[in-house]
N, C-alpha and C positions, 0 to 999 in steps of 0.2 A: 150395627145399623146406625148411618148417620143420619137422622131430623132434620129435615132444611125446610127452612121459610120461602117462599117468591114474593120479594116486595115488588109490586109489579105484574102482578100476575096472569092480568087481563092482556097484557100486551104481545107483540109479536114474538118477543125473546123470553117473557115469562112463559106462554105457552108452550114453546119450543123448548124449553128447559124441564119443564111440567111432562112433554111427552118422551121425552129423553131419559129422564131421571125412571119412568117406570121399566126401563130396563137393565136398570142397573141393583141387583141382589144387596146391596150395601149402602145404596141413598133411598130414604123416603121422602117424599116432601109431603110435611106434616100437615103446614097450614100456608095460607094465600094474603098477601093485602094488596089490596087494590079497590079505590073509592070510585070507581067508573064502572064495577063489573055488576052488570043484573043479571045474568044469566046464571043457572047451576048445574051449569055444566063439567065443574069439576069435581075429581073425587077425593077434594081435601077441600074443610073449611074455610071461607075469603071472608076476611072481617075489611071494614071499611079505614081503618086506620092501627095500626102497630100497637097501641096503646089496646086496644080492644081484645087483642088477639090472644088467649087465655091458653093455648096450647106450647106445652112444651118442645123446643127446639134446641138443635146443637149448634148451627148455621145463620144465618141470615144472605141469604143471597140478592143483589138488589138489577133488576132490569125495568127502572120506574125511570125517574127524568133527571135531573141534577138541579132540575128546584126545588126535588122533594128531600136533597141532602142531612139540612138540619133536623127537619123534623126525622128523617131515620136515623138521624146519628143518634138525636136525642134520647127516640125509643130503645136503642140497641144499647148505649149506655145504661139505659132504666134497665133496661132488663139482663145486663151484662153477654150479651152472646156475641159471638166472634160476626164480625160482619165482611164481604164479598162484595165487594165496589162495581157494578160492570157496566157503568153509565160513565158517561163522557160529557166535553162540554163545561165543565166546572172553572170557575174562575178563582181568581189568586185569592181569593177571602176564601170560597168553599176547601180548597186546599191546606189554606193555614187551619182554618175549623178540623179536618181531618186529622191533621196531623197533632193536630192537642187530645181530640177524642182518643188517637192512638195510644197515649202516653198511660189511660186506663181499659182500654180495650182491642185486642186482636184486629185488624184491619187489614182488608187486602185490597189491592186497588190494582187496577190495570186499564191503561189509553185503550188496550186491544184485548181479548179473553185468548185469540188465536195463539195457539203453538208456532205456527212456521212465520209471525208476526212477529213474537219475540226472539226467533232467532236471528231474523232477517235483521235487526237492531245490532245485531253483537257484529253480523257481517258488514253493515254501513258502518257502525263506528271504525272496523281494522280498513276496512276500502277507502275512507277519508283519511285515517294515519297514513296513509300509504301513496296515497294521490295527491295529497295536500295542496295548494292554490293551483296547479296547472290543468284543472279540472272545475269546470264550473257542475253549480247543483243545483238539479230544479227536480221537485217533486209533486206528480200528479196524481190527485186521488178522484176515485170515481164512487158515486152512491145512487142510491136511488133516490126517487125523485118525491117520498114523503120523509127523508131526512132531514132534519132542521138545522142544524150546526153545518157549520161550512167556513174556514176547511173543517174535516174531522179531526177529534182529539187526538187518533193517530197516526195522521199526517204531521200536526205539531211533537205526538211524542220521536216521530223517526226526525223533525228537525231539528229537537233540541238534543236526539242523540250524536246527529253528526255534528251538530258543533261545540258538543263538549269535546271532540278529536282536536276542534281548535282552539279551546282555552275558553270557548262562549266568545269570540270575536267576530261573529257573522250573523250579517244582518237579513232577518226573513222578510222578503218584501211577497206581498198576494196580490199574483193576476196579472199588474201591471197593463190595465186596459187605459190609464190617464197619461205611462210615463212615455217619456219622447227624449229620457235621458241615455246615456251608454251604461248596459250591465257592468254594475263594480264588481270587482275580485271577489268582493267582501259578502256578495247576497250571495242566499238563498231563496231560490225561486219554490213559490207555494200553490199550487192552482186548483180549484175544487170543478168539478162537474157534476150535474143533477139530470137523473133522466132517467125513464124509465124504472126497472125493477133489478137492476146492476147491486147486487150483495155489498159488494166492497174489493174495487182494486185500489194497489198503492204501486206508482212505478217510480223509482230514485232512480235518475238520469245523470249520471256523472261525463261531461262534456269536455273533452279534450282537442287537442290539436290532430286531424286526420282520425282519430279513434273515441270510440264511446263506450262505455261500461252501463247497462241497463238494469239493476236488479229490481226483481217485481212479484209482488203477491195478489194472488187473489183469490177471494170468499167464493166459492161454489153455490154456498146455503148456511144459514143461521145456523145450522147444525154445529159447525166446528165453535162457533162463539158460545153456546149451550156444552158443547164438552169441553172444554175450556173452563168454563164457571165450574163444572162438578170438580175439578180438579182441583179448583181450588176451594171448593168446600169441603173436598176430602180433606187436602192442604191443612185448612185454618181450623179444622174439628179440635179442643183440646188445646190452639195453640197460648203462649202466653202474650200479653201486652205488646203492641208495638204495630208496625207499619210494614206491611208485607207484599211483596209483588211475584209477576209470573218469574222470576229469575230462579224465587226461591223455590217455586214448584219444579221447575224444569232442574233445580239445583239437585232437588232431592229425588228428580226420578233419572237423574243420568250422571251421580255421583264420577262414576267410572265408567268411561264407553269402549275404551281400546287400551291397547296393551301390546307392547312390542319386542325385542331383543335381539341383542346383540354379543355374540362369541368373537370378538374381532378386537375388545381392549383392552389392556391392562390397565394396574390399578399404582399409582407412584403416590409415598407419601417421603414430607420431608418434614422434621421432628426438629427442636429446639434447635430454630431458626431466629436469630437476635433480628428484632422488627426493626429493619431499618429499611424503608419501603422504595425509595430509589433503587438500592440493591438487590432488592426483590423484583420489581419491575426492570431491570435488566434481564434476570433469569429469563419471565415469559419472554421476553424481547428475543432472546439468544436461541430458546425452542420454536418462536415463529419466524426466524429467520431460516430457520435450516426446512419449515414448510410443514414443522411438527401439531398435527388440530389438537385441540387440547379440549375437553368439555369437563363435566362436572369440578368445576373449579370450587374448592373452599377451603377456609381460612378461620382459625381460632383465633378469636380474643385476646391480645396481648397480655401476658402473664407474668409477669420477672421479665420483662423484657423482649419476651419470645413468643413465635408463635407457632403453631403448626401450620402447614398445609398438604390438599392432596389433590387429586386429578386424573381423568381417566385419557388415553392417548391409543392410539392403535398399536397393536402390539407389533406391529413389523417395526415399526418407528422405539422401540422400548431401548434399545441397547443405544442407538445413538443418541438419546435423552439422558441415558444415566450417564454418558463418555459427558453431555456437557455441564451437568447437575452435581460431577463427581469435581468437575476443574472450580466448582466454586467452596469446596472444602478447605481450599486455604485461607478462604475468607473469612469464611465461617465455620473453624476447624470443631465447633461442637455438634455441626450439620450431620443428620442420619436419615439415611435412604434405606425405604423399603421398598420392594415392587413385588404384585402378584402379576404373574404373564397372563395366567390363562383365568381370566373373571369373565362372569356373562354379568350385564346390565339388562335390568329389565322397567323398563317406564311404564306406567300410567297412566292415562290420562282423561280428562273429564270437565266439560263445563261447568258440572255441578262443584268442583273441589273450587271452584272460588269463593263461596257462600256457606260450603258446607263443612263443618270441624270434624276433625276425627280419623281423616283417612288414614295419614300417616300412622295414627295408633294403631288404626283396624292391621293394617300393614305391618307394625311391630309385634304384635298379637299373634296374627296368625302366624308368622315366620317365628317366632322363637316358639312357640307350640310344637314345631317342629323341626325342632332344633337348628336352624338355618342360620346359617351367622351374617347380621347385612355389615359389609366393609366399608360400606359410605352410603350417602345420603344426599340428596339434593333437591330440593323445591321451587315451583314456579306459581303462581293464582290458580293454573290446570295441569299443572305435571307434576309427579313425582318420578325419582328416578333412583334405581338400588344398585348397589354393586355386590354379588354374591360369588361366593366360589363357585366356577363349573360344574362340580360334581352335582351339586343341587339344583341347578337349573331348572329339570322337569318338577321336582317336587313343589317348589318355587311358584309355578307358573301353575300348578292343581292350585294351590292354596288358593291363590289372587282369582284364579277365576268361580273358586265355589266363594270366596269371601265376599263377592261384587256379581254375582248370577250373572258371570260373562258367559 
């Protein structure tokens, strides 16, 4: 059972986390602060300030203000418990503060507590890689009408994610109700709306020539921001020192999502190859002339001179790769070719393996447990990719899915 505090607790998102959290088998929330609350109506403890608060906790979860920063960091330091950021709004000092408190205490922080919020990040950043200046960007956020921050924290965090796509070379300009200039390349457009009883939308408008790409989220109810926070106070229960965000919750519950394979390549290695790397880059040159795809590509570390490599290729393509790999043994007459025809490759893959260590092990583990021998290897931030004998294919593919409860 994990103890959680609601710093905040009188508020719209403290209570909604408060009614939240009693259906969950695994969270209590112990105790409350919040110096505005008279009423007793809840059925945990509310002291008027952190300091006060004599109940043990594993948590700290905060839905107060972001000028009650210092004094919570303060408290949470005093009392060493992991602390849950879910306020917005903070400025470049409350941040640097943050991040020094981190350096002795667990911290998790997020512009947004939503799930499909943080995803939406990963998707603007590849969308701006992809679209780069022939697209202008303008993002609009919508809130209700007793929100006081304007724009919202994350509306700045989706624009400082899309312009780290550009090196941080683009300038965020809000509203633009004075200018009477021509939109540069270079902005990003920021615009806030207030009114009403509107959750939270965020729509990124990427603006192109004859076409438009819209991607857009939007809050239904405080609910998903409250299960969001437990998640990361499951998250931070236990964790050690440092500065933590939704990447690393979403890292650790979606280590490995999918899993694919392929009966269709073989496996070519070429063994004490003298590194002389112009004469190497003719080879691939000679198999991608003749229209040969080549993937998992790698390469040992020069050693005495030499190195290995290997690479997988579709097997119908196998015999006319080795006719041209075989013509460069004059070259390199200590050159040795191996090939397996018939390998399956099986890949991985996960947004959590960017953040998360170990998979590859997990993967080593279970396969030689059972006896499976992997032929090569290749890694990406979210893929791993194996090359196995045939025959084990299905064995292969039990392991990986009971090792990762696909």
């Amino acid at each position: 059972m994990i103890k959680i505090l609601i710093f905040g607790c009188g508020g719209a998102m403290g209570r909604a986390l408060a009614d939240l959290a009693q259906g969950n088998d695994d969270i209590e929330v112990a105790a409350g602060v919040d110096a505005f609350v008279t009423d007793e109506s809840f059925a945990f403890p509310v002291f008027a300030n952190l300091t006060d608060c004599d109940v043990a906790v594993d948590v700290i979860v905060d839905f107060s203000s972001p000028r009650a920063l210092k004094g919570l960091l303060d408290g949470a330091l005093q009392k060493n418990v992991p602390l849950v950021i879910a306020t917005t709004g903070h400025s470049d000092e409350d941040r640097e503060y943050m991040v020094k408190a981190a350096e002795t205490l667990p911290i998790f922080q997020a512009a947004n507590m939503s799930i499909g919020i943080n995803l939406l990040t990963d998707l603007l950043q590849k969308t701006a890689s992809v679209l780069g200046d022939q697209f202008d960007i303008e993002i609009i956020e919508k809130h209700h009408n007793l929100k006081k921050d304007a724009p919202s924290g994350t509306a700045y965090h989706l624009a400082n994610t899309i312009n780290q796509a550009f090196m941080n070379t683009k300038n965020f300009v809000f509203g633009r109700h004075t200018t009477t200039d021509k939109r540069e390349t270079k902005d990003i457009g920021i615009h806030a709306v207030r009114g009403g009883t509107i959750v939270g939308e965020h729509d990124v408008l990427f603006a192109g020539i004859d076409e438009a790409l819209e991607l857009r989220h939007v809050a239904y109810s405080k609910q998903i921001f409250a299960t969001g926070a437990l998640r990361a106070a499951r998250f931070m229960s236990g964790k050690a020192p440092g500065l933590y965000s939704m990447k690393e919750v979403i890292a650790k519950e979606s280590t490995v999502t999918s899993m694919y394979t392929s009966d269709e390549d073989a496996l070519v290695s070429m063994t004490d190859i003298p590194y002389k790397p112009v004469e190497i880059t003719k080879i691939f040159k000679d198999l991608g002339d003749k229209k040969i795809n080549l993937d998992m590509i790698s390469q040992t570390t020069p050693v005495s001179g030499k190195v290995n490599i290997s690479f997988t290729l579709p097997s119908k393509d196998l015999e006319q790769a080795r006719m041209i790999l075989e013509g460069y043994q004059e070259l390199f007459p200590q050159l040795k070719l191996d090939a397996i025809p018939e390998t399956t490759k099986i890949t991985v893959t996960g947004p959590g393996m960017e953040v998360q260590s170990g998979v590859a092990a997990q993967v080593f583990e279970v396969m030689t447990s059972r006896g499976i021998e992997l032929k090569a290897i290749t890694t990406s931030e979210t893929k791993i990719s194996y090359v196995i004998s045939r025959e084990n294919r299905q064995a292969a593919i039990d392991a990986i899915k009971t090792t990762f409860g696909m």
